[in-house]
N, C-alpha and C positions, 0 to 999 in steps of 0.2 A: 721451166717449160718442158720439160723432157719426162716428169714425173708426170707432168700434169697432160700430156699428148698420147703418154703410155694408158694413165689411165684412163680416158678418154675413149681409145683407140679398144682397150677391152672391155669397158663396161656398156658401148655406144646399144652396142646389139646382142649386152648379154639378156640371157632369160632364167633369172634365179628358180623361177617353180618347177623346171625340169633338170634330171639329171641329167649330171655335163659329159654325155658320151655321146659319139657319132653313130655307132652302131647301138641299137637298143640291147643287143645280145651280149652286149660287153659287159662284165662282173667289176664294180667299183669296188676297189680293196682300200679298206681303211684300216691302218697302222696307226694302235693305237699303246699308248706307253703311261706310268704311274710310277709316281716316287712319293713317297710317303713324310712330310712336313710335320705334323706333331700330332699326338691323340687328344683330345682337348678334353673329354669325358665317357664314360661309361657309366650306364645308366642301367642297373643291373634288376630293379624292380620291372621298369617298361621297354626293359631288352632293347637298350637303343646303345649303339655308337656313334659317337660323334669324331671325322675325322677333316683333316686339312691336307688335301694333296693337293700337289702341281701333275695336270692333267694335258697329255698330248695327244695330239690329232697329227695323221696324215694320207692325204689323196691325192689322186689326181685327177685335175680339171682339165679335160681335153681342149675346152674353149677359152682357155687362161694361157694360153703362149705364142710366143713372138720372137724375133729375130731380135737378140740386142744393140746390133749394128746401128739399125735403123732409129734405134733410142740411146743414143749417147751411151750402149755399152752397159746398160742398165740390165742386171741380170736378176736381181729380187724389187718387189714389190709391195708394200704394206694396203692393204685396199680393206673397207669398212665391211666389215661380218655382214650386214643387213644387207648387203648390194649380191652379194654369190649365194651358191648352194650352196649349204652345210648337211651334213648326214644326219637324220637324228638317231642319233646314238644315246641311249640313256641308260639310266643304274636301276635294275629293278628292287634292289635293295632302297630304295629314297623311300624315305617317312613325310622325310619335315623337306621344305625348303631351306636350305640354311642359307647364311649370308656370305654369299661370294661375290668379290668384286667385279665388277665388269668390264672387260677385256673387247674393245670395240673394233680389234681390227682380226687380220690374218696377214698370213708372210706368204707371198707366190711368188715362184721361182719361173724362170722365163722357160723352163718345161713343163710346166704345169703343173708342177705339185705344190700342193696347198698346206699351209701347216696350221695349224689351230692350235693356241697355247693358252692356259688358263689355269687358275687355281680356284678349286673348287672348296668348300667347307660342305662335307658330306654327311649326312646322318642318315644313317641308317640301321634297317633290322637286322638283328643275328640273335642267333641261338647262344649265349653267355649261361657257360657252364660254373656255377659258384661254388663246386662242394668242395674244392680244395682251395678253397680261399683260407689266408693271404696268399698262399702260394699256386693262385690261377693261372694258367697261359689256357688264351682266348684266341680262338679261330675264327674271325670273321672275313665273309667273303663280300666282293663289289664287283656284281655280272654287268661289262658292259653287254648291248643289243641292239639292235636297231627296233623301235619299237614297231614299222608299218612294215618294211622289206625284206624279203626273205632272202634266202645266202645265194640265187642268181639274181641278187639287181646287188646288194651290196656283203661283202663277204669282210671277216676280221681278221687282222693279221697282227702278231706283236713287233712293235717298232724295234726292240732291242734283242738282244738274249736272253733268254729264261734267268743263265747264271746271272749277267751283270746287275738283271730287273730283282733277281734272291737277295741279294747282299748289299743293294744298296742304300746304304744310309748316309752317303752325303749331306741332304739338307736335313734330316733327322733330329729335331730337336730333342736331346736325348737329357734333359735334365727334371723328368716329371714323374707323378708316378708310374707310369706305364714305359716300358723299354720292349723297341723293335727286334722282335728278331730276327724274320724273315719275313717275303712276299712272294708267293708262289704262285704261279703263274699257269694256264691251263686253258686250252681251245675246245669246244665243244659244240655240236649241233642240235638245236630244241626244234622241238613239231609238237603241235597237239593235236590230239586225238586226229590222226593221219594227215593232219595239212601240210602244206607248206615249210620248212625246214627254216632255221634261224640260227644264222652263227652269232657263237657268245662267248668272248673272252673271260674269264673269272681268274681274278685275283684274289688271292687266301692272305690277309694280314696277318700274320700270326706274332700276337705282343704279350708278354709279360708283365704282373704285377712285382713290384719292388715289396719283398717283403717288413725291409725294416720297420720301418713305423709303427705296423701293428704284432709286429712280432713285441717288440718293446712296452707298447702301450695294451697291448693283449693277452698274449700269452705267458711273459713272464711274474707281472699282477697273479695272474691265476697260478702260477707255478708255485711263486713264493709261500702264497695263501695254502694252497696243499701241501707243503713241508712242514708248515708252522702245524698243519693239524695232525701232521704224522708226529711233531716235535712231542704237542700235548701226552701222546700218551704215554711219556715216561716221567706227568706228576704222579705222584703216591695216588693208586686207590681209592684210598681212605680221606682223600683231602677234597673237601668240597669244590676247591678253584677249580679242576677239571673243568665241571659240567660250564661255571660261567666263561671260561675261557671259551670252549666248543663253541657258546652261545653265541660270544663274540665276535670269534669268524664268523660261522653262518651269516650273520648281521651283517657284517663285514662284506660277505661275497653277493649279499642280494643288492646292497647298496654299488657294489662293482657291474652286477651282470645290469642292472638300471642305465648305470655311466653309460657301458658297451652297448648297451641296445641300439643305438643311433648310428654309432660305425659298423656293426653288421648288416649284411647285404641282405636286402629282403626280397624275395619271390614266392611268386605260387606255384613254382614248378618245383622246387625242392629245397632242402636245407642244408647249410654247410655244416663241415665234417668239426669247426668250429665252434658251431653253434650245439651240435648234439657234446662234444667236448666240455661245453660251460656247464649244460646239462646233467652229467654224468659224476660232473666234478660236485657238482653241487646235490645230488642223492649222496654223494660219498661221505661228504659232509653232513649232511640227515644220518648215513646209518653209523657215522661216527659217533656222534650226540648219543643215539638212540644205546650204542654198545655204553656208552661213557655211563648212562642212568641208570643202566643194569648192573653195570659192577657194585656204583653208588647204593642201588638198591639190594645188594647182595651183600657190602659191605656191612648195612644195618638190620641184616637180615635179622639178628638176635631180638630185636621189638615183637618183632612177629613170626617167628617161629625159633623155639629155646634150642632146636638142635639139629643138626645137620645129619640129612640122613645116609644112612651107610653105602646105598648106592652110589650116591654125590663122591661122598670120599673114597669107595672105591673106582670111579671114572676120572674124577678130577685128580685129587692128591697120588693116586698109585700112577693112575695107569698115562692123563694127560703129564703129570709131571716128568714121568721116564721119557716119555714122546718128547716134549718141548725140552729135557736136556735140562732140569732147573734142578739138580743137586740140594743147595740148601734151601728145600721149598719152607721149612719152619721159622729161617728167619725172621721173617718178615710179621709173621703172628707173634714174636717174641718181643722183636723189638715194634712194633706197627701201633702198640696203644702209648703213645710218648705219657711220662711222666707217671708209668704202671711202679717201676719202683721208688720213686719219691712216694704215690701214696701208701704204698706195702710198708715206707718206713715209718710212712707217720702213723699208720695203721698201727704198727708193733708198738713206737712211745705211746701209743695211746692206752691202749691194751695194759702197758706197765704200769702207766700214772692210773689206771685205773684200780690194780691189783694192788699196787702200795698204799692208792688211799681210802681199802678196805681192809688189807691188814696187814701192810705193814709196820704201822704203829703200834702193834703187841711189842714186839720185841724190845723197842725203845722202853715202853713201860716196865718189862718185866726186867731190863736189866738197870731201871733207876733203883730199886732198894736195894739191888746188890750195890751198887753203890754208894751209896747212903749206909748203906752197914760198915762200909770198910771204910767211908770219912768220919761214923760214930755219930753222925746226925739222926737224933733221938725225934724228928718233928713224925710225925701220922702220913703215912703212903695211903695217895688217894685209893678210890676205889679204883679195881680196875675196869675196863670201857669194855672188853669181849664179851661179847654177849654167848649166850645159854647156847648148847647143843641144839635145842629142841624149840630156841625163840623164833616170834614170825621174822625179827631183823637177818636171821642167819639163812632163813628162808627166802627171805625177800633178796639177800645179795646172792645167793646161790641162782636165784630164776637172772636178773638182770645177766650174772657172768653166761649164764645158757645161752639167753637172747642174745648178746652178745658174740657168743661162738657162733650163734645159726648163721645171725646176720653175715659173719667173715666169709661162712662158708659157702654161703649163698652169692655171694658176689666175686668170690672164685672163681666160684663153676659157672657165674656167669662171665667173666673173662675170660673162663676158659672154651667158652662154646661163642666167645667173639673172637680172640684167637683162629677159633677152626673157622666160621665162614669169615674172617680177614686172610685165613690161605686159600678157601677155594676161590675168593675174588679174586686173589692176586694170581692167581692160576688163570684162571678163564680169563683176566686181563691181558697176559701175555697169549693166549691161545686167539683171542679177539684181534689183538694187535699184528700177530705174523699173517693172521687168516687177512687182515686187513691191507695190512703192506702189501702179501702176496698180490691181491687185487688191482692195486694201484701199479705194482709193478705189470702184471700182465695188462692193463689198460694203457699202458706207455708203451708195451714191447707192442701191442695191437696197434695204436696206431703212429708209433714207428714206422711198423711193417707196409703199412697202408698206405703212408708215405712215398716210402721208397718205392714199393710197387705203380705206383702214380709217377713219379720222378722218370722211372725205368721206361715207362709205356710211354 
């Protein structure tokens, strides 16, 4: 009886459509307070936040108090939202309606203040900066206002401290990707174009992305893939795998950047520092390939042109090899055609078996009758098989042994002028490769720097 007399007794001859002050000059100050419940999504294409707070209210209602005596002592109140005044206080950040449950009452105090308590699912617009994603922290702000009444009929106040409203994460559900780390807090006066004045509370969420995830599933995929291709360039030159290996990766990283396309953040406002990184990495890899078919093609250079010209070997062989610090720059021509002296040997048996079976069968003949003289065997020495000074057979093995020297010599000196461009490849190989690392390394020391300079700010 005493709830139901109380309320009775205040709502008999309240009048919800006007505000609850006696004096019309009087300023309703509403204390208003925010605690941040969990980030539920970020929506980085259509620049939406979506968030869940518990959202406080508080006023006073001059026509909401009473003597507790007279009511059993009763000092609070629960009475139904729809029966009182409520401030309309709103978020000019709202997009969507989101789903919030509905809280059907308010709590008055037998002085008249009102409290209004409520959890809201907010979604709203902000400006979501991507370009150092994964490693973004996001400033979004939630302007309360009153949307009709200017700051003399209702004015904002913040219900708590600046401090205790910065650092609170009490109900914080902090196991998502997104981690709180402050909410800043800030009073301010709007007018437009000279009207009317309009107090606005603004709150700054300010939250962090969790990088791991995509640090793992991101960055280090790509990291690996550009070592292997800095690894490649110390196959041999001369060995065709290079060019299919490069191929590989390449292959490798476009079928990677496809995977990643879905996890990168898409806008038309800008691109992450990420996304120019996959970029970057992947021309790196084009002008790797591309150095890789030049050497290739400089190794075979002998097909198409017999000699290497003197410039070449004074820029490469003198002057790059003193520069890059390569000492035994001949090796590598010396030993680089595998299996040059097994044919040089078989070349030379051949060579002999050839000489012996044009003449050295004279001497076996010429020393069978001295033989035959000294065992007394009286039978007839054949004729002998050497032919005439002046016959076409002594002619004819004389041209074959020539052709035979040309041929040696000719494939010499073509070994030897594969030799010379197998060292200026392998020269420009290494000049290719530090010019390259260097690259790679300044594109990490860049954005390192970039980083850090981002971190610091």
């Amino acid at each position: 009886p005493a709830l139901r007399r109380l309320a009775h007794s205040l709502l008999a001859h309240y009048q919800k459509g006007t505000r609850p002050v006696r004096d019309w000059r009087t300023t309703t100050t509403v204390a208003i307070d925010l605690m941040v419940y969990a980030i539920l999504s970020v929506d980085e294409k259509n620049q939406v936040l979506t968030t869940y707070i518990w959202y406080r209210q508080h006023w006073m209602d001059e026509f909401l108090r009473w003597d507790p005596a007279h009511f059993d002592n009763l000092t609070h109140i629960s009475l139904p939202v729809e029966s009182i005044w409520v401030p309309d206080i709103l978020i000019n950040e709202f997009v969507d309606v989101g789903k919030s449950p509905h809280v059907p009452y308010v709590y008055v105090g037998h002085h008249g203040e009102v409290q209004n308590l409520k959890p809201i699912q907010v979604m709203t617009a902000c400006s979501l900066d991507i370009y150092n994603f994964p490693f973004d922290v996001q400033n979004c702000s939630l302007t309360f206002t009153s949307w009709l009444h200017h700051i003399r009929d209702i004015n904002l106040s913040l219900w708590r401290q600046p401090e205790l409203v910065k650092f609170d994460r009490s109900v914080f559900m902090n196991q998502g990707e997104w981690e709180l780390l402050y909410v800043l807090s800030r009073f301010q006066e709007f007018s437009v174009k000279s009207s009317d004045s309009y107090a606005e509370m603004k709150f700054y969420v300010v939250i962090r992305r969790r990088p791991l995830f995509y640090t793992v599933s991101l960055l280090l995929p790509s990291i690996f893939l550009m070592v292997m291709d800095i690894v490649g360039f110390y196959l041999p030159p001369n060995s065709g795998e290079r060019v299919s290996f490069k191929i590989t990766l390449l292959l490798g990283y476009s079928v990677f950047l496809i995977i990643v396309s879905d996890t990168l953040p898409a806008t038309a406002v800008g691109t992450p520092l990420i996304g120019i990184y996959f970029v970057v990495c992947m021309a790196l890899l084009v002008i790797s390939l591309t150095q890789t078919i030049l050497i290739v093609r400089l190794v075979h250079q002998p097909d198409l042109q017999p000699h290497v010209p003197e410039w070449v070997k004074h820029l490469l062989l003198e002057r790059a090899a003193v520069l890059l610090c390569i000492r035994d720059r001949r090796k590598l021509g010396q030993g680089g055609t595998p299996g040059s002296d097994i044919s040089r040997q078989v070349e030379n048996n051949d060579s002999t078996a050839k000489s012996n079976h044009y003449g050295c069968e004279e001497p076996r003949e010429r020393e069978e009758p001295r033989e035959r003289e000294a065992t007394g065997d009286a039978r007839p020495a054949p004729a002998l098989a050497v032919p005439a000074e002046g016959s076409p057979l002594a002619h004819g093995i004389l041209r074959e042994i020539a052709a035979i020297r040309r041929f040696l010599e000719k494939r010499e000196e073509f070994r030897d002028v594969a030799r010379e461009w197998l060292q200026v490849g392998y020269v420009l190989d290494v000049l290719l490769f530090r010019a390259y690392l260097a690259a790679v390394l300044a594109y990490s020391v860049t954005l390192g720097t970039l980083w850090s300079v981002w971190r610091d700010a």
